[in-house]
C-alpha positions in Angstrom: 80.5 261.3 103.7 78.9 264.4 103.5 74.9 264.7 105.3 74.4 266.4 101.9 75.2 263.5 100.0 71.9 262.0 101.6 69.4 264.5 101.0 67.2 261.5 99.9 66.9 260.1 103.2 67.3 263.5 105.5 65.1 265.5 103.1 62.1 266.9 104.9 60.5 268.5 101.9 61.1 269.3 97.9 59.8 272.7 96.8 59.1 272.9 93.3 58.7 275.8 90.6 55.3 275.7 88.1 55.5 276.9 84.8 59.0 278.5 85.4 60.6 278.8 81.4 59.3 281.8 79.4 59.0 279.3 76.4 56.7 276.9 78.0 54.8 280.2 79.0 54.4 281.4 75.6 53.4 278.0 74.6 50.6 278.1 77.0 49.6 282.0 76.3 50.4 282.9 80.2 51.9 285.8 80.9 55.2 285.6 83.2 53.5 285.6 86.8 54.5 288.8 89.4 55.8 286.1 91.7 57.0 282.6 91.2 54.3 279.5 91.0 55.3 277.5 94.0 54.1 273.9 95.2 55.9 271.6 97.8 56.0 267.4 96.9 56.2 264.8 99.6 59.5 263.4 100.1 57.4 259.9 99.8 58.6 261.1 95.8 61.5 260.4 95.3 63.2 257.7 93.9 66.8 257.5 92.9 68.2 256.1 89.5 68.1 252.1 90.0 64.4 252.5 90.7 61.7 252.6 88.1 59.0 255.5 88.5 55.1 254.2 88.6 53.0 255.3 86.8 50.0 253.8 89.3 50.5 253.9 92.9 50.6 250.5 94.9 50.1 251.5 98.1 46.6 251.5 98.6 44.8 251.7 102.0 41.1 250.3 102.3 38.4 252.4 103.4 37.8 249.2 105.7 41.6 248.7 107.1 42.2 252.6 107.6 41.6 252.7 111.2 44.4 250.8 111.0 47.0 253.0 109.7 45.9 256.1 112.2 48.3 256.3 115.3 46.5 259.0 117.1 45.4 262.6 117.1 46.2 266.4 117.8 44.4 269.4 117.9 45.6 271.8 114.5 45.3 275.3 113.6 45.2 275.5 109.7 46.7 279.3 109.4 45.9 280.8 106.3 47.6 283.6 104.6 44.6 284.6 103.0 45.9 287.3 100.5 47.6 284.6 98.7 45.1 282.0 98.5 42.7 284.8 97.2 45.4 285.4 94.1 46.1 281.1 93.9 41.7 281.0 93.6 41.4 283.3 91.3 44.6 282.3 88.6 44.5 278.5 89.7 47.8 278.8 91.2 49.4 276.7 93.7 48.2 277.0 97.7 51.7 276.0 99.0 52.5 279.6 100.0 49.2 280.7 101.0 49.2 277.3 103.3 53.1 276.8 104.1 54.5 279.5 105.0 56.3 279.3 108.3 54.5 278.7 110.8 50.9 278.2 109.4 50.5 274.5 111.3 50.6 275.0 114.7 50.3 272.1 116.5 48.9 270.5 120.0 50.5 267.6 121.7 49.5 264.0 120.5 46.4 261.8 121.5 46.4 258.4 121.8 43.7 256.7 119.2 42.2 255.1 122.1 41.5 258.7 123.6 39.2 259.6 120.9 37.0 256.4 120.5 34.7 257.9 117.9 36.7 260.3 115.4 33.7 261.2 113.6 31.4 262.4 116.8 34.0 265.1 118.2 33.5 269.0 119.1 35.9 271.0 117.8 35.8 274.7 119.0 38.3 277.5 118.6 38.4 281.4 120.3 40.1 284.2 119.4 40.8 286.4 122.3 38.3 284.7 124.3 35.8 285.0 121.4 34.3 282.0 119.2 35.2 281.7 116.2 34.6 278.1 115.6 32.6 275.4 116.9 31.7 272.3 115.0 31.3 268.3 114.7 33.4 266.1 112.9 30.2 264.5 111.8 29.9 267.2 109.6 33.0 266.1 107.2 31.7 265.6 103.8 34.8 263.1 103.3 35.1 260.5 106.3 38.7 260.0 107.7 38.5 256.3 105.9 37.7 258.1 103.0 40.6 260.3 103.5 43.3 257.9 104.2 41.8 255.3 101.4 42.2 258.5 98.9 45.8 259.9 99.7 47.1 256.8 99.9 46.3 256.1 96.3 49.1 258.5 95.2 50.9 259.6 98.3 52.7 256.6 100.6 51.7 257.7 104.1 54.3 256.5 106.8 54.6 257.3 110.6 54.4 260.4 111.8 52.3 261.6 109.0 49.5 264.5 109.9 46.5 264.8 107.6 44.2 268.0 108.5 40.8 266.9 107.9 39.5 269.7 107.3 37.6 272.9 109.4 34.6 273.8 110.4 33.4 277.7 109.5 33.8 280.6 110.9 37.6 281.8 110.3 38.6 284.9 110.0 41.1 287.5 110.4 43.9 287.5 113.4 46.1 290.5 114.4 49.3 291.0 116.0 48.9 290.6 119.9 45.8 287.7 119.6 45.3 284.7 121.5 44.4 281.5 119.4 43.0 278.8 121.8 41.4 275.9 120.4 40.5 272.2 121.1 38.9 269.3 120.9 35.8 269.3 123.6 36.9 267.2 126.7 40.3 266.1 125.2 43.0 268.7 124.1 43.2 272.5 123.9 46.0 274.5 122.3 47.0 278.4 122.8 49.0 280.2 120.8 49.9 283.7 120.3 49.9 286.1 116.8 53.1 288.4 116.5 53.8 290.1 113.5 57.2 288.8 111.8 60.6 290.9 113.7 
């Protein structure tokens, strides 16, 4: 059998098209955009023709039990292409582009739970070219991590290996071919990477 023929199960994500028929666009008074709408759904989605489809999600995490369902940490760089989130702001278009293109998550290496006894009383810092940019608490998130896992998990099944970016403090800004990213959590993990534009 074909690996195709299991896309289902292999799938790693499904890219989908908004508002893509010139009918439907006339019915909602849009002009055709310059560039297609895009947004990416969770392969937690699909379900295949002897299932039924719910209208109400089932798999709902307590704020109480999330600890629970977290199976450790690592350090994230959000990368944002900000050109396109400024055009997805301003029409109410989809982020997916502005926040998937490849490789906008880089990632550090992964911290045990126990490591990080206190989620919400961490430092989280981050230099460019030996510069701060960022330096902040994670008792600053408006929505607590329970919060956030109680929340997703109303409508999105989270299973292993799942990442959830929590959020960042201020101070992005700009990068620049030939930067060094470095960033971290204080007294746990620190990341590097470097900025090249694309070949």
């Amino acid at each position: 059998m074909s690996k195709l023929t299991l896309f289902v199960e292999n799938g790693k994500k499904i890219i989908g098209v908004a508002a893509n028929y010139k009918s439907l666009l006339k019915i909602l008074n849009k002009p055709v955009p310059e560039v297609p709408e895009i947004f990416i759904k969770p392969t937690t989605s699909y379900i295949t023709e002897a299932d039924a489809v719910v209208v109400k999600g089932q798999k709902k995490v307590k704020e109480e039990e999330a600890a629970d369902y977290i199976g450790g940490y690592c350090v994230v760089l959000d990368m944002t292409a900000t050109c396109r989130m400024t055009i997805a702001r301003s029409t109410g278009g989809s982020w997916t582009i502005g926040k998937g293109f490849d490789t906008a998550t880089p990632v550090g290496t992964f911290i045990p739970k126990s490591d990080i006894p206190d989620p919400h009383n961490v430092t989280l810092w981050c230099s460019v070219n030996g510069k701060e940019r960022q330096n902040g608490s994670t008792n600053d998130l408006a929505f607590s991590i329970p919060v956030l896992i109680s929340y997703i998990s109303r409508y999105i099944t989270l299973e292993p290996n799942d990442l959830i970016l929590s959020g960042s403090p201020p101070g992005m800004g700009p990068v620049q071919n030939g930067d060094i990213i470095e960033a971290g959590i204080k007294g746990v993990s620190e990341i590097k990477f470097r900025v090249k534009l694309e070949d």
